[in-house]
Every structure is written in structure tokens, then in C-alpha cells.
C-alpha positions in Angstrom: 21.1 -6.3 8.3 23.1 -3.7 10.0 24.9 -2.3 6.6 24.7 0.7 4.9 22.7 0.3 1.8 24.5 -1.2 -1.3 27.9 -2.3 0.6 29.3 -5.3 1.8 27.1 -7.1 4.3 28.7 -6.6 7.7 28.2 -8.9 10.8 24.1 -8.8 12.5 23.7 -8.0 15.6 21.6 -10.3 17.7 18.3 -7.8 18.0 19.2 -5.8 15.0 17.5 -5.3 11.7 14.1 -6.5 10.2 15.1 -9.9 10.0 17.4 -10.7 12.9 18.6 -13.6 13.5 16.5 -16.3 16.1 17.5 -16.6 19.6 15.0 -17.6 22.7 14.2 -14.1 23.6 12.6 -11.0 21.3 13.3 -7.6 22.5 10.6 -5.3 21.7 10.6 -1.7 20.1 10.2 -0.6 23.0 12.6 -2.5 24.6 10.2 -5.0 26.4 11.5 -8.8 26.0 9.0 -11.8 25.3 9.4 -15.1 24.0 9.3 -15.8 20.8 6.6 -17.9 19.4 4.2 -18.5 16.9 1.0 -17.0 18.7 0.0 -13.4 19.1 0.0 -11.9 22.6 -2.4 -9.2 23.3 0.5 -6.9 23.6 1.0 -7.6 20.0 -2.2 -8.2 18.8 -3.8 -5.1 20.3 -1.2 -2.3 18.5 -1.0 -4.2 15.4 -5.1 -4.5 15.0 -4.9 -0.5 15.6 -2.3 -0.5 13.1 -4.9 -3.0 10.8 -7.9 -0.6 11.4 -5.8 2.6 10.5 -4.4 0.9 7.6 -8.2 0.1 6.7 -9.5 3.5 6.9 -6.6 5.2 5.1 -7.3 2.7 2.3 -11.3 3.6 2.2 -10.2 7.3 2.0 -8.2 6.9 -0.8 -10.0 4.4 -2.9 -13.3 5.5 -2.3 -13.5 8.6 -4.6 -13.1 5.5 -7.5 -16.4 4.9 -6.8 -17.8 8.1 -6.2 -16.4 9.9 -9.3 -20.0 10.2 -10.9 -21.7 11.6 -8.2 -18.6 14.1 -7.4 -18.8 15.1 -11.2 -22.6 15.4 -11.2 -22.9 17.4 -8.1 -19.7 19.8 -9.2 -20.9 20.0 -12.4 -18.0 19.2 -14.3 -16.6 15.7 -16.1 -15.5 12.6 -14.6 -12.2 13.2 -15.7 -11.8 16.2 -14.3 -13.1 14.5 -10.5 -11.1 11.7 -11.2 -8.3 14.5 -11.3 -8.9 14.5 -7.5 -7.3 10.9 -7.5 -3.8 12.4 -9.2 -3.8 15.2 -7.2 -3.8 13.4 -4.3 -1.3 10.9 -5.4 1.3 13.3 -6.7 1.0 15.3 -3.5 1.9 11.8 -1.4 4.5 11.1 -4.3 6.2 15.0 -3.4 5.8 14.7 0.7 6.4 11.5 1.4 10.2 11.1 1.6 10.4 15.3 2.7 8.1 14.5 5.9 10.1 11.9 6.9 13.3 12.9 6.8 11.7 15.5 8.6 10.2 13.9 11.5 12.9 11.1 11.1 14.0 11.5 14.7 10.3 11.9 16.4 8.7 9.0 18.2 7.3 6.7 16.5 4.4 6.2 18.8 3.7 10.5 18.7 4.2 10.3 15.1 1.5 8.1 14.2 -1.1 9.6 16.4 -0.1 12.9 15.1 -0.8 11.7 11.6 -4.2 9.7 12.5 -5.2 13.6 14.3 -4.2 15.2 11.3 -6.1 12.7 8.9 -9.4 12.7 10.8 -9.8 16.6 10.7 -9.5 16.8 6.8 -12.1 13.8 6.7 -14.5 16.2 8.2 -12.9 19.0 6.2 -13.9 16.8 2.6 -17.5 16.2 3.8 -18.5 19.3 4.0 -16.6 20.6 1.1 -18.9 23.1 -1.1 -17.1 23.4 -4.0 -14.6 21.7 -6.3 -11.5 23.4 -5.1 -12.2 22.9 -1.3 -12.2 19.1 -1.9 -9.1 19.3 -3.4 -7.5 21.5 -0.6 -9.2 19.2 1.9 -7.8 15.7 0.3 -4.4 17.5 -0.2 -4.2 17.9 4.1 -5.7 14.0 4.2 -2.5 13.6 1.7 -0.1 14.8 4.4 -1.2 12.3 6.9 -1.4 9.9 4.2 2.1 10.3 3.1 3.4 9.9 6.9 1.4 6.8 8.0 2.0 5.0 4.6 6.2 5.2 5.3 5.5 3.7 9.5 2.4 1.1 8.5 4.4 -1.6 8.0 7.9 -1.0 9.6 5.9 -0.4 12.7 3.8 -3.5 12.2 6.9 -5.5 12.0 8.1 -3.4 15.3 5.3 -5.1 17.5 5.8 -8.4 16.9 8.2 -11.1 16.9 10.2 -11.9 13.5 8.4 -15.2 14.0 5.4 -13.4 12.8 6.8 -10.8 10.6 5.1 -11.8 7.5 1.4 -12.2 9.4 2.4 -8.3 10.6 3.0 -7.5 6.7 0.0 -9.3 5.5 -2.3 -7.8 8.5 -1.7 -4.5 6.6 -2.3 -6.1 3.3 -5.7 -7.5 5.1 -6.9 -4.2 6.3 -6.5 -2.9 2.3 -8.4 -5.9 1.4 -10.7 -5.0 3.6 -11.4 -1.1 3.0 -11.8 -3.0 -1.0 -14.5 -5.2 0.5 -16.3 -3.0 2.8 -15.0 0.2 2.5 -15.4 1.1 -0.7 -18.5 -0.3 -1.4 -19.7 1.0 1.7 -18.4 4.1 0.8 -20.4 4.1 -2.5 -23.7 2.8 -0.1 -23.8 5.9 1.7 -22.6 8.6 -1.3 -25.6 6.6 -2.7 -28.2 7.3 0.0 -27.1 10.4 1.5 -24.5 12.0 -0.7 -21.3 11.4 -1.4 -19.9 14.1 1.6 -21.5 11.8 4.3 -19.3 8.7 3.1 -15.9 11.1 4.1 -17.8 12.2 7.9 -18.0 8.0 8.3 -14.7 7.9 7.9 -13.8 10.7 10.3 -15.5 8.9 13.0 -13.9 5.9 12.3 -10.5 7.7 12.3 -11.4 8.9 16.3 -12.5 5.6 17.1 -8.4 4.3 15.6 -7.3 7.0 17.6 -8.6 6.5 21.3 -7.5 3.0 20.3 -3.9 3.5 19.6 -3.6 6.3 22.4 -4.7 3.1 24.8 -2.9 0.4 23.1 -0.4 1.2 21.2 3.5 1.2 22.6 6.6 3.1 22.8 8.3 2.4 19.7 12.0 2.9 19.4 13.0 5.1 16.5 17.1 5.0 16.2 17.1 8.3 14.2 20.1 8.1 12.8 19.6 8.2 9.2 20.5 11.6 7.7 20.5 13.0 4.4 24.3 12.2 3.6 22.8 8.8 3.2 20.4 9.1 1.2 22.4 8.6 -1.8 23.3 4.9 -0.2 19.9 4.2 -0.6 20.0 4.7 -4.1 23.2 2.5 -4.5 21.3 -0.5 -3.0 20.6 -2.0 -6.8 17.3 -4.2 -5.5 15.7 -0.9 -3.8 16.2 1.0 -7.0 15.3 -2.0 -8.9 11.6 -2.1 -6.8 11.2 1.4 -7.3 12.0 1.3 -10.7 9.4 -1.3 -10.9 7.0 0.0 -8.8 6.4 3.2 -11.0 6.0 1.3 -14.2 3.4 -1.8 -12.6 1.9 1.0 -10.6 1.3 3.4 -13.5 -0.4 0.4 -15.5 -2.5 -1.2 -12.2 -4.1 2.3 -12.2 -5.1 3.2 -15.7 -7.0 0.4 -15.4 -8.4 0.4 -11.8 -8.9 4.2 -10.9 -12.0 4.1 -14.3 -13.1 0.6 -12.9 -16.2 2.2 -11.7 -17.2 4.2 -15.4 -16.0 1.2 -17.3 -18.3 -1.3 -15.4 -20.7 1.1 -15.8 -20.5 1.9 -19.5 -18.8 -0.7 -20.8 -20.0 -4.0 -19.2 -23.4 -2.2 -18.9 -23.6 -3.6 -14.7 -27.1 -1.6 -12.6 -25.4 0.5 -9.7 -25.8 -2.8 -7.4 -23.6 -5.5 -9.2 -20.9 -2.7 -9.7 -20.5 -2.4 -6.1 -20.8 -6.6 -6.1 -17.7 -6.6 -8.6 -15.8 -3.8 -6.2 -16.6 -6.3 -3.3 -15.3 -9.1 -5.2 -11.7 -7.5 -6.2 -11.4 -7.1 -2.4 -12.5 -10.0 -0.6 -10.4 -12.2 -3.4 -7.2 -9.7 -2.0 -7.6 -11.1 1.4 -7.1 -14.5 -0.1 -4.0 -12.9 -1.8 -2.5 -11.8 2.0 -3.3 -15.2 3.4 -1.4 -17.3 0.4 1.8 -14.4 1.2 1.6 -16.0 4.7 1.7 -19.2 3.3 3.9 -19.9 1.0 6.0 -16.9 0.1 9.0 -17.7 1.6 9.5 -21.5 0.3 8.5 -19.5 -3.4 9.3 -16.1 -3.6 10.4 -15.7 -7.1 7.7 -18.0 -8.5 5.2 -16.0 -6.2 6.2 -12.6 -7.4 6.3 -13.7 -11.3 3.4 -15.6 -11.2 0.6 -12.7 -10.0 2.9 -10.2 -12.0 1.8 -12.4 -15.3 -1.6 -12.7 -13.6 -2.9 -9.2 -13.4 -1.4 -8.4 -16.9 -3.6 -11.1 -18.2 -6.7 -9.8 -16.2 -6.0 -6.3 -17.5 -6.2 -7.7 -21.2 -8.9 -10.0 -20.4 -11.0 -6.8 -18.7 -12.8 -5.4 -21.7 -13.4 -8.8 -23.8 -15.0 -9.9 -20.3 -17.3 -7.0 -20.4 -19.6 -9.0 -23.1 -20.7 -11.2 -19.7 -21.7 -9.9 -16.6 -20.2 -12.8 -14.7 -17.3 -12.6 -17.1 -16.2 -9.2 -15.9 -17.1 -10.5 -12.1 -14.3 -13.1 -12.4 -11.9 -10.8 -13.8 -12.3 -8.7 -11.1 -11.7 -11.2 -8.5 -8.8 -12.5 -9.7 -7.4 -9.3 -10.4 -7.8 -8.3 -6.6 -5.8 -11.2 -5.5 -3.4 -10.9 -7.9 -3.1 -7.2 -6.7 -2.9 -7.6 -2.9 -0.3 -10.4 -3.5 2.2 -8.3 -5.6 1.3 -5.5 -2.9 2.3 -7.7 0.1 5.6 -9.5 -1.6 7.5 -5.8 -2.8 6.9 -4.2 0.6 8.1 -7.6 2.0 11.1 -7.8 -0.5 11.3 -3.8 0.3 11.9 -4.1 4.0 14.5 -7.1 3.8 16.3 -4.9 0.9 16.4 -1.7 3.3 19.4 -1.2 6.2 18.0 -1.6 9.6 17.3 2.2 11.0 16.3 2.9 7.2 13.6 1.3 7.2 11.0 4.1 7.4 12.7 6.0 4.7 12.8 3.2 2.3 9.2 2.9 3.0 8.5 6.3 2.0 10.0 6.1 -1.0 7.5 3.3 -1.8 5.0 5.1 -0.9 6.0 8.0 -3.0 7.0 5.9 -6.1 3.7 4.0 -5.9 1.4 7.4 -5.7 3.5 8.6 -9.0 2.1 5.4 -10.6 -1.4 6.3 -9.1 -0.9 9.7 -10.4 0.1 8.8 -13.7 -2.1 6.1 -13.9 -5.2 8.3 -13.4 -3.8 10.8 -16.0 -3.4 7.6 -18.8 -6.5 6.2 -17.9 -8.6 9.7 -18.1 -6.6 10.6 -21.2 -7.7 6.9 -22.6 -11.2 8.1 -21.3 -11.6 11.0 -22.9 -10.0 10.7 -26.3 -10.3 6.8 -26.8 -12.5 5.1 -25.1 -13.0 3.8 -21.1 -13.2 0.5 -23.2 -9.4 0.1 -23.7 -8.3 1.2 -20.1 -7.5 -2.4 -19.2 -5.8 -2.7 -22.9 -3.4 0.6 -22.4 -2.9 -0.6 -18.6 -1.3 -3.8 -19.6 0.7 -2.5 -21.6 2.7 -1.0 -18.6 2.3 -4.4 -16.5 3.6 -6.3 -19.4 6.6 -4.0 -19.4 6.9 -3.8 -15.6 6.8 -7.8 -15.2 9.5 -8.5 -18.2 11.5 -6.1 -16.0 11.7 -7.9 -12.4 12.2 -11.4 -14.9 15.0 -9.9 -16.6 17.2 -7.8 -14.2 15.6 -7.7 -10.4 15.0 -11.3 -9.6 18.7 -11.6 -10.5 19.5 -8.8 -8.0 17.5 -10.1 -5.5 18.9 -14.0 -5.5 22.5 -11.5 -5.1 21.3 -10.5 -1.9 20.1 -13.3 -0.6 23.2 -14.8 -1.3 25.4 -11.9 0.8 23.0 -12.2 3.5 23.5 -16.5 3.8 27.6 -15.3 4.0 26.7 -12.4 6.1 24.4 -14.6 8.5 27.2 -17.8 8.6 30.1 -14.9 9.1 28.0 -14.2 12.3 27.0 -17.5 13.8 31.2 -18.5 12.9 32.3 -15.7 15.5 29.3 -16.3 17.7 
């Protein structure tokens, strides 16, 4: 909607917003018109599978030091809590740029700003791999952090750009998929080649992937508008919108938890549930193939049962967490709790950036995705700190125990106040959306 954030809902225009309003025609980002429909034409397909494949990498980048931390530790010499604090650093550096960059580069071309970030990310990959000491891998994953932070607030606002709102939710689960995806094969892969030929070679893979994303996109990928006209002054609107501050609220506490438990999955399954260095890379697979089942349910049904959707996988993965270390006793035990806690995870991921983009005013888009993006890295960031903390002083055992704890609180939250806020919306957007189609 065409509004500024947290006021009354004013009239939609007919090509305006995230979620305009249907007619027989879509107008591009780039200005291009098309039909609307329910099938993907290559000039949609193409950008948002470059889109899907940078989304992927980015994803394998990030995650796959989870399941690298022993090797990192063992080759630095130092502790696993101390590699793992290559995980927060890297999270609290997104958290601090994210919303900075973008305001920033807020009136820059979309298209030149995501191939500037892709460059940008590809030369620190090769910068981490051959990283020969501790602190050089940390300088090295605090420039793939700048990228990072840039891509992560244009992933899905672009995504949404190349289609037609017909297939808006298939753009936002795409993204979702290419996480999914970096879970399945990435990071497993990932851990393959740190395995074989040291963990530095698993970061050069990814910097020839990242080339290969970027040929692609400078071939495929369109003109994109950008309107440019947020500014700072309205920042503070943002923060008045009461179901964007309500997600972000959120966000940091679920986050915080989800990652206690997840960024020691790889010790813990180790230790813990006692798995050989195969059947830990089986569990990692499993967790992300199970989160592309998560995307394609979003697709499904989330519209006809949003709040049930978004309660329902909030309980789900606090139960996995508290189920995580009682399933360690049973090798297949632990296996199933990982699955369903990957779909539970790529569901919650796919329905709060949804939920996030319908809450956010229509050239704010971008912004309100970089504060997600910076919210959720605190809750990386913290959650690494809690979970090494739990590590070192407790036990990796109780990760999954202390990480619920957080979920729990994060979940009786959205019951209690945001759900509420959200069915407030909805309801100014119906008056907002008959308003219009009255004076049409």
C-alpha cells in the first residue's frame, strides 16, 4: 500500500505496492508490461533463478563454517568456541551495516546494486580460502559481511520485482528454496570438501560459484526500478508501523533461540548423539531437504491459513529444540528431530519475510528488509554467544534446552500481541482496497 508506515491506509494505486491490486496487465520493475498469469516466463524465470542461485550461495557461505568449526579450531589451534566466534562476528557486523548500506545506496539501481554486491562477495570468498591465520579469516568474512548485508535487504523485494503478484509467494519461497538448498547441498558439501581438501578449498568453491551467479545476472537480469524516495526523516515511520516493530521484536528473540541451538548442531551431534563424520553430514542434509518441503507448503496454503501456519511451526521448532538432546539417545531419533526442525525453520523463515513485505510501505520495501536482516543476524550473533557460553560452561548437551527457552518466549509473543496486530492490518487494508475499487 501506498502509505507511510503506521498511518491511515490511503487509496492503492493500480501498479503500486507489493500487493497491488489485479487488473489484466502487470507492469514490470522495469516498466515492461505482460500478462498476468500463473506460469513463469523466461523473462521471469531467468532473473529470479539468478536471484535463487545467489540466494543459495550466500546461504552456503554463511552456514557452512557450522560445520567446519572443528577443523577451523584444529587447524588455528584454538577452541571451538572461539571459531564459532567467527559466526557472531559475522552476524553482528550484518546486524550494524545492514540498515547504514542501504540507506546509503537507497537511490542506486537496483540491477548495479546487486552485481556490485555479488563482485564484492566473490573476492572475499577467495580472500577466506586462503586465509593463514585466525584474524585474516575474520577480516575476510567481515568484507563477505558487507555484501551479505546488501543482498539480504534486495533478495526478496527484488524477487517479488520480477514477477507478477500472481506469483509473489512462489518468488518468496524460491528464496526460501535456494536456503533450503545451500542446507541440503551446500553445507554438507561444504563439509565434503573441508573434509578432503581442507576447509579453505570449500570457501574457493564458493567463489567460483559466485562468478558463475554473476555472468548470469549481468546476462539475465533486468532494469529494476528503484523509486528512491525513502529518506532518513522517515525512518522513525517505520518504527511507528506496530506489526514491523512487532516482527522485529520477534525476530530477535526466535532468532537468538533458533541459533543457540543450530550454530553447535555440528559439536552436539558429534559429542552428544555420538553420530561418525558421515551420518552428521546425513542429519545436516536432512534439516535442509525437509526446509524445501517447508517453502512448498508456504506456497500452498499460507494464505487460506496464515495465523494457524505461523503458530503452528513456531510451537513446532520449540518442541524440536526440547526434544533435541533426549533424541540424542537414538541415532534415528536425533535424525527426525532434525528434519522436522528444518521444515519447521524454512516455514517461519518464508511467512515473516512474507508478513514483512505486506507490513512495509511500498518504496520502503528494501529498508524494511534490511532491518530484518539486521535484527535476524543480532539473533545469530547472540545466539552463537548463548550457545558457546552453554558450550563451554554447561554442556553442548543443553543447547537445544537453553534455545527453547527463547522460542517458547518468542512464540507466546506473536500469540499474544502480534497476530492481533496483524488481523488490524488486514482489516485497514480490506477498507483501504474497497475505498479504491468504490472510486474506481
Amino acid at each position: 500500500m501506498n502509505r507511510r508506515a503506521g498511518g491511515p491506509p490511503g487509496p492503492l494505486p493500480p501498479h503500486g505496492g507489493i500487493f497491488p491490486r489485479r487488473s489484466a496487465t502487470y507492469f514490470y520493475g522495469d516498466g515492461r508490461a505482460g500478462p498476468r498469469g500463473e506460469i513463469l516466463t523466461p523473462r521471469q524465470w531467468l532473473p529470479l533463478i539468478g536471484i535463487t542461485i545467489c540466494v543459495f550461495i550466500f546461504n552456503m557461505s554463511e552456514f557452512m563454517p557450522i560445520g567446519l568449526l572443528t577443523d577451523i579450531a584444529a587447524d588455528f589451534d584454538i577452541s571451538e568456541s572461539k571459531a564459532g566466534l567467527i559466526i557472531s562476528i559475522y552476524a553482528w557486523a550484518v546486524a550494524i551495516l545492514s540498515l547504514p548500506l542501504m540507506l546509503l545506496l537507497r537511490k542506486m539501481p537496483y540491477r548495479r546494486m546487486l552485481l556490485m554486491c555479488v563482485a564484492l562477495f566473490a573476492f572475499f570468498q577467495v580472500l577466506s580460502g586462503v586465509s593463514s591465520s585466525y584474524e585474516m579469516l575474520v577480516v575476510s568474512r567481515l568484507g563477505v559481511a558487507v555484501a551479505h548485508s546488501i543482498f539480504w535487504s534486495i533478495a526478496s523485494p527484488l524477487a517479488v520485482k520480477v514477477v507478477s503478484p500472481d506469483l509473489q509467494k512462489l518468488a518468496i519461497s524460491a528464496v526460501a528454496t535456494g536456503t533450503s538448498i545451500a542446507m541440503i547441498i551446500g553445507l554438507p558439501l561444504g563439509r565434503v570438501i573441508g573434509l578432503a581438501l581442507g576447509w579453505r578449498m570449500s570457501f574457493v568453491v564458493i567463489a567460483v560459484v559466485s562468478v558463475f551467479a554473476l555472468a548470469l545476472l549481468v546476462a539475465v537480469f533486468p532494469k529494476v526500478d528503484n523509486p528512491g524516495t525513502f529518506t532518513l526523516g522517515r525512518l522513525p515511520d517505520l518504527f511507528r508501523n506496530k506489526v514491523l516493530v512487532g516482527i522485529y521484536i520477534f525476530l530477535a528473540v526466535y532468532v537468538t533461540g533458533y541459533y543457540t541451538g543450530y550454530s553447535y548442531i555440528e559439536p552436539f551431534l558429534a559429542q552428544t548423539a555420538g553420530l561418525s563424520e558421515t551420518m552428521i553430514t546425513v542429519a545436516l542434509t536432512l534439516f535442509g531437504l525437509a526446509g524445501i518441503g517447508g517453502s512448498i507448503l508456504f506456497t500452498k496454503v499460507y494464505d487460506r491459513t496464515r495465523y494457524r501456519f505461523i503458530m503452528t511451526v513456531l510451537v513446532g521448532a520449540a518442541v524440536m529444540l526440547l526434544l533435541l538432546r533426549p533424541s540424542a539417545v537414538s541415532m534415528i531419533g536425533v535424525l527426525v528431530v532434525c528434519t522436522v526442525w528444518g521444515f519447521f525453520a524454512t516455514s517461519f523463515n518464508v511467512a515473516f519475510q512474507s508478513e514483512t513485505l505486506r507490513a512495509s510501505p511500498g518504496d520502503a520495501t528494501a529498508i524494511s528488509m534490511s532491518l530484518f536482516s539486521g535484527i535476524f543476524n543480532v539473533g545469530i550473533a547472540m545466539g552463537s554467544i548463548i550457545g558457546g557460553v552453554v558450550t563451554d560452561t554447561m554442556s553442548v548437551d543443553y543447547i537445544g534446552l537453553v534455545g527453547a527457552l527463547f522460542v517458547i518466549a518468542a512464540t507466546a509473543f506473536v500469540g499474544l500481541y502480534l497476530i492481533g496486530r496483524m488481523k488490524e492490518n488486514d482489516a485497514a487494508r480490506a477498507r483501504a482496497i474497497e475505498e479504491h475499487i468504490w472510486r474506481s
